[in-house]
N, C-alpha and C positions, 0 to 999 in steps of 0.2 A: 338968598335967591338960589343959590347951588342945590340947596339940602329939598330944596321943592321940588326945583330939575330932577335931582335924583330921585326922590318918593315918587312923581309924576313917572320916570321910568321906569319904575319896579313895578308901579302898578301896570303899567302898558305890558310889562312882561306877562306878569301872570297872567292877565286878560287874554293874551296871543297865547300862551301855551296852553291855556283850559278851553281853548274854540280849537286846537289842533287836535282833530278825531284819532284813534290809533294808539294814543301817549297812554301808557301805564301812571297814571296821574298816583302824585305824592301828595304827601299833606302838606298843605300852604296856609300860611296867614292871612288874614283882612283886616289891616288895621281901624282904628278906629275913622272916622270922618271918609273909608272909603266903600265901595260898591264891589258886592260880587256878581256879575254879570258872566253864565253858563252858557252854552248852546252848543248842543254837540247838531248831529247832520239830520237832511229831514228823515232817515231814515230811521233814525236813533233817535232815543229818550234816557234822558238823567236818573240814573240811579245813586242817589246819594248812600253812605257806605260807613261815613263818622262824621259828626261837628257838635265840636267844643265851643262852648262860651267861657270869657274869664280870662284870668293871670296864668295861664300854665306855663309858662319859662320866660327869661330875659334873654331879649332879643329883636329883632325890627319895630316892633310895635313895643316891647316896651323896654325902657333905657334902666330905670330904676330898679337895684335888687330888692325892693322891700315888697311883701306882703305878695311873696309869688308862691305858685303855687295851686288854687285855688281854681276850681272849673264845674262846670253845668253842662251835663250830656243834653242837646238838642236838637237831635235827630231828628225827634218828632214835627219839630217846627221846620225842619230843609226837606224833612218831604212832603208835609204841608205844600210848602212853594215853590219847588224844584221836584224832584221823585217824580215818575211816568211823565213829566212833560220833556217836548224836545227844548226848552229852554228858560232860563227864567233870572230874574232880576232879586236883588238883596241890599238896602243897606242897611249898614251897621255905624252906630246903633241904630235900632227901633224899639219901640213898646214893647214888643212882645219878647222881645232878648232882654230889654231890664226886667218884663216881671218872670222870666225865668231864672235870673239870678238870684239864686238862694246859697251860693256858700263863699259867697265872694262878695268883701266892704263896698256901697253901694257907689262913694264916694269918688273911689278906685277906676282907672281908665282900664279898659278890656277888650280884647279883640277875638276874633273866630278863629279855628284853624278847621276845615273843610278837607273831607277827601269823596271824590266821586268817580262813573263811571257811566259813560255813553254803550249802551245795549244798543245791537241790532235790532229792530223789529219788523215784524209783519204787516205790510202796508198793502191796500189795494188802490187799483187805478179808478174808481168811480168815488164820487163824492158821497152818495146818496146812495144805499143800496135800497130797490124796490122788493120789497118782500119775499126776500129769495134766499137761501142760504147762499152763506157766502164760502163757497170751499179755498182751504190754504193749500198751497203748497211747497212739499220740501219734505224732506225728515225729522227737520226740526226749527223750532220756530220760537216768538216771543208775540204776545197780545196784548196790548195796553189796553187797559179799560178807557182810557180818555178817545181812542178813537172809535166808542162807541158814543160818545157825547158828542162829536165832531159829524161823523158821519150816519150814522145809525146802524151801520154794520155790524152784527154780533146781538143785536137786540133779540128780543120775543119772535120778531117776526123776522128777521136777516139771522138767524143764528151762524154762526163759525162753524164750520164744516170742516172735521180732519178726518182723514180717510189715509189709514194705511192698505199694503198689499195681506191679502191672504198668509195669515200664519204668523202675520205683527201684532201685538199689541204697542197700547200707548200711554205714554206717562206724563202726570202732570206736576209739575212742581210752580208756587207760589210765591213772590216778593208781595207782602202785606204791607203797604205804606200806612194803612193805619193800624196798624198792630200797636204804635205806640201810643198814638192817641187812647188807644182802651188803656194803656196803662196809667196812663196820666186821669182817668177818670175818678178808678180806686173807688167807686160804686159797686154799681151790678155788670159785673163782666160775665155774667151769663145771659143777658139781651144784648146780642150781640147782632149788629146790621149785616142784612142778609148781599152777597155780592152775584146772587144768579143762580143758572142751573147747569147740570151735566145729565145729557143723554144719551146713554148707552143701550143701544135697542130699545128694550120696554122699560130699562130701569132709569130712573128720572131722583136723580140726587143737588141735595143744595148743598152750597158751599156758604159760609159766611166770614166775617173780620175775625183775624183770632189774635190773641197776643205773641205769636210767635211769627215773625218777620217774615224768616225765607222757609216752607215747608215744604213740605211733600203735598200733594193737594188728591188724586187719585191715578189709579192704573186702570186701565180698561179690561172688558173681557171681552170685546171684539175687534176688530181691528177700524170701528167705526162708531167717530162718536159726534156730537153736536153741546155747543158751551152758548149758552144764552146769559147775556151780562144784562143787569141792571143799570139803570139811570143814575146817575150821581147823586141827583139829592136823596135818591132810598140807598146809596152805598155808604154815603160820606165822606169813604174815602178811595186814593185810587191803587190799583194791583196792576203787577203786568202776570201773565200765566205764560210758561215756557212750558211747549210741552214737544214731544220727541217721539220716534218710531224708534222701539224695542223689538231685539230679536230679527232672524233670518224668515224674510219668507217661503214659503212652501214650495217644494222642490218639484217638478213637472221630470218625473221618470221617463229614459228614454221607454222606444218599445218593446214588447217580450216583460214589463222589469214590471217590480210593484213596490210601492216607497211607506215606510214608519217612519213615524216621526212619535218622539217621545223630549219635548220642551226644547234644548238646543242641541240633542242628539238625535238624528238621523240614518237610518239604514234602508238601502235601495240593491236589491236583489232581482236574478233574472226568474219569469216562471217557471222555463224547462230545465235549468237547472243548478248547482247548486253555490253559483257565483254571486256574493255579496260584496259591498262595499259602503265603509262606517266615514260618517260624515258629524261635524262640531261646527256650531255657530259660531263666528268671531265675527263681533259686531254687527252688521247687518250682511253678510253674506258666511256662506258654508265654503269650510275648509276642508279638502279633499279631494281626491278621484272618482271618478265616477267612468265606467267602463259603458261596451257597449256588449248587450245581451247576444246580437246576431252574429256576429263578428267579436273574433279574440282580440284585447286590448292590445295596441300595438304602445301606449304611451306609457307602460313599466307601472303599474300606478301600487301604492302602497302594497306592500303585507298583510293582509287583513284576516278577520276568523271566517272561516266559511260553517254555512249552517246548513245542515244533510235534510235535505227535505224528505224524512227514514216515508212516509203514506207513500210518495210517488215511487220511491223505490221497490215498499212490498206489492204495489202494484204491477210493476214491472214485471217483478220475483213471479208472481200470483201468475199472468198472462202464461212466461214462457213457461212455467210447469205445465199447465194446463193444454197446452200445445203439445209439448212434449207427448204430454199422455195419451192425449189424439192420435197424434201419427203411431203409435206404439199399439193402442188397440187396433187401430182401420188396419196395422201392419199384420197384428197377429188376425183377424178377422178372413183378412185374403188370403192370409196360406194357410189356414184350418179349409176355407172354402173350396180353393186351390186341391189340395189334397182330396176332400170327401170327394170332388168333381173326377178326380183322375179316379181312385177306387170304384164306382160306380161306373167307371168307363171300362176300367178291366172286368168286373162281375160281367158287365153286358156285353163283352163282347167272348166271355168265357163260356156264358148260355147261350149264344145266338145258336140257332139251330139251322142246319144245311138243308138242301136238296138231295138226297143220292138218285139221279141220273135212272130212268126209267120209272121208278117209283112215284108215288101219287103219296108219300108223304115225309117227313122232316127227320133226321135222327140230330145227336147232341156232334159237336164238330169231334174227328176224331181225334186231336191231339188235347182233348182234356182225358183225366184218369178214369174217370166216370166211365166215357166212349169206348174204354178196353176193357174192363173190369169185365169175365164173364161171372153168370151167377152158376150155382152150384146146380149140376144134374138135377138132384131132389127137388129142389126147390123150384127149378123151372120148369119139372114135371108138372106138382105142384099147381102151380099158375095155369099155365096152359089146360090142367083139368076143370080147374073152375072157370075159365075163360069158355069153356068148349060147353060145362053144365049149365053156367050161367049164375052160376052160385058168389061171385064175388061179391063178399062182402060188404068193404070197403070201397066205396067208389074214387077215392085218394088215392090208389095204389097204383105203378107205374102198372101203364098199356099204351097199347100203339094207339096213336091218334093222326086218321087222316085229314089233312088240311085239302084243301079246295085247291083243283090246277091254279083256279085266278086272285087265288090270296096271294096277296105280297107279305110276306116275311122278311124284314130285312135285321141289319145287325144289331140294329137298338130295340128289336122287339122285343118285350121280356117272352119266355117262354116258362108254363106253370111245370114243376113235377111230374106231375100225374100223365100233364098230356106229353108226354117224351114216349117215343116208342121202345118197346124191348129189343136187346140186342138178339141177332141173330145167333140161332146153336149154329156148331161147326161143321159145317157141311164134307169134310172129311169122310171119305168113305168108309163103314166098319169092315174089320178083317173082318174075313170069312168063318163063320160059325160062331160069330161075335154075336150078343143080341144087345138091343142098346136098353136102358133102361127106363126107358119112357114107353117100348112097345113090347107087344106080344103078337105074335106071328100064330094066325087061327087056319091059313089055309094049307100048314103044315110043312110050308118051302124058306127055307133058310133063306132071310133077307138077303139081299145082296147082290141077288143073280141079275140082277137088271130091269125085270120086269115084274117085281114082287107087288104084291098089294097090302102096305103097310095099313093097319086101322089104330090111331091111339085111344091107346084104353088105360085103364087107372092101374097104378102098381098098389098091388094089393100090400098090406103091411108086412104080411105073412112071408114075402120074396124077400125080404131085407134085414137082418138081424138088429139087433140095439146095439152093437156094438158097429156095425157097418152106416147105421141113421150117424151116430154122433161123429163117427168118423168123415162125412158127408156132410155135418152140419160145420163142423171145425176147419176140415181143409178146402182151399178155392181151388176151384179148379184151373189152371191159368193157362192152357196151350188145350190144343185140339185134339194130340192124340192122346191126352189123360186121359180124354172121352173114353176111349176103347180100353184103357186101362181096367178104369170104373168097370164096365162091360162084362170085363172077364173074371171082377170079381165074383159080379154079379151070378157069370154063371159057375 
């Protein structure tokens, strides 16, 4: 009676410690005559993990050391019954645990040793999805194929909906509950039952049973994708899919800034200038500082490389040259301008031509060199004879020119050469018995007396030697009484 009491408690234990969710469950025995009863929570589903059939040690279940040893991997049959559901029932023995035993005497008592594992998974609150996809959420998650048999959520028409943020992708990995059943077929394990589809934008891939358990199943290439499961009786068997957001999403630059991203490295720089800062993914967020472009960082943030934006620079370079060289022409331009303006103002006011006071016409002002210069005896003889015959040649050649009482002349008038009048001979009186060289006295009275009657008449060649011409052509005459000088060479 004792030894019942006791097994009846052991079993009670096991029973409570494999319904307590949480527990990193070990490997336990079922003896023979007893029941494995699993249930983890409604949120979770049994992932069974190992189970033994058979002798393998002396111990609870068996008392006897003979013929130990001996065991039957039958995994394939605990997730048959147990695996993706939240709970499920076993006893031992049954049918299909004796015809699994193949290396162990038939006659021989044998018990299970079991290890398992209560998964979270992803549940929605409607029973019945109406032809909608069905979006999850989280960053990571688990999907049992059996609650598309239950609900119809995940089917053709309810597809599973996971959506990460911009700059995520997502991963999918696989627990294959009938991966062993294909092994135990040992046929054609290239017809393999197809378990649904994966839609990734335009790209539309199946997945099928494989004989590897737990795999990798696919990775996305957008951060948005849809998983359409199959009906049970076209699976056979059930799978959960775990799948996850990989990677930092895409970083939103302050203003002024502009952001690269190259896989889990990022750099975020300002436009104007040449402040950068390098940014690394660690797990789902970036690790680093990040400054502000308008304003100098005030929170110290890393050491970082900075990268010389060299275009914006030669542009700069390019501008202020070209400035430069503006104001340095327009500079030289106004004082060449400056200057030619003031010379043309002293020329014009060096010809301006006077009034002399009684007169009815303009002479040159007397304080240029021109206004004193006298010209030589000869030569204004000279002039004055063609002036008097009419014979001038040259109509260029200075003469007196009367301008009009009512012309205004003022200082900015140019005045031409030509029309400038001759200076006046020296009106100095000659000494007495002086003759001048420009007359001849016909009514035989020695100029001078007061009331003489000068007539100009031409100086014959014959009155003036060659030596007296060059002597008159070479020296100026420059004071009034040279005049009388000349005179008395003359005579």
């Amino acid at each position: 009676m004792g030894q019942v009491l006791c097994s009846w408690s052991l079993l009670c234990f096991i029973w409570i410690s494999l319904r307590i969710p949480g527990i990193d469950s070990e490997s336990f025995n079922v003896c023979p005559t007893e029941d494995l009863d699993i249930k983890c929570l409604s949120n979770e589903v049994i992932v069974m993990t190992s189970a033994v059939f058979g002798r393998m040690e002396q111990g609870r279940c068996i008392h006897e050391n003979q013929f130990i040893g001996c065991r039957n991997d039958i995994l394939f049959l605990m997730d048959k019954w147990c695996s993706g559901k939240n709970r499920c029932h076993v006893e031992v023995p049954n049918d299909e645990l004796e015809a699994a035993n193949k290396n162990c005497q038939s006659f021989l008592k044998m018990y299970l040793e079991v290890e398992y594992e209560c998964i979270k998974v992803t549940t929605t609150n409607v029973h019945h999805c109406n032809n909608e996809a069905v979006p999850l959420i989280g960053q990571e998650g688990t999907i049992p194929s059996r609650v598309t048999d239950q609900t119809g959520c995940g089917s053709k028409r309810s597809p599973w909906l996971i959506s990460a943020m911009s700059g995520q992708i997502i991963e999918l990995n696989i627990i294959d509950f009938g991966s062993e059943i294909i092994k135990q077929r040992q046929n054609d394990i290239n017809d393999l039952p197809l378990y649904g589809y994966i839609i990734d934008g335009d790209i539309r891939t199946s997945f099928s049973c494989n004989t590897t358990r737990k795999r990798h199943l696919y990775t996305s290439l957008s951060n948005k994708i849809s998983i359409e499961i199959f009906s049970q009786d076209i699976r056979v068997a059930d799978f959960i899919i775990m799948y996850r957001e990989i990677g930092c999403p895409d970083l939103s630059p302050p203003g002024h800034a502009w952001y690269k991203r190259n896989g889990d490295q990022a750099v975020i720089g300002c436009e104007w200038s040449q402040k950068t800062w390098h940014l690394s993914c660690d797990g789902h967020s970036w690790s680093g500082v990040v400054g502000n472009c308008s304003e100098p960082v005030t929170s110290g943030p890393k050491q970082v490389d900075q990268e010389v934006n060299i275009p914006s620079v030669l542009w700069l370079v390019c501008l202020v040259s070209v400035a430069v060289v503006v104001i340095v022409v327009v500079c030289v331009i106004g004082i060449v301008c400056i200057k030619k303006y003031r010379i043309k103002q002293d020329v014009q006011k060096s010809t301006t031509l006077q009034r002399i006071p009684g007169q009815g016409h303009y002479d040159l002002d007397p304080n240029i060199e021109m206004a004193s210069m006298l010209y030589l005896p000869y030569k204004v003889c000279e002039e004055q004879q063609k002036q008097q015959q009419g014979t001038l040649s040259d109509p260029h050649r200075p003469t007196s020119y009367l301008i009009p009482q009512d012309e205004v002349v003022n200082e900015l008038t140019p005045i031409r050469i030509w029309e400038r009048p001759l200076p006046d001979l020296p009106d100095k009186p000659l000494a007495s018995g002086v003759v001048s060289p420009c007359t001849t006295v016909r009514s035989g009275r020695t100029p001078g007396d007061g009331n003489e009657a000068v007539v100009i008449s031409d100086i014959q060649d014959s009155t003036i030697t060659q030596d007296q011409r060059s002597e008159l052509d070479t020296k100026p005459l420059e004071t009034g009484h040279n005049m009388s000088s000349f005179s008395q060479k003359l005579a």
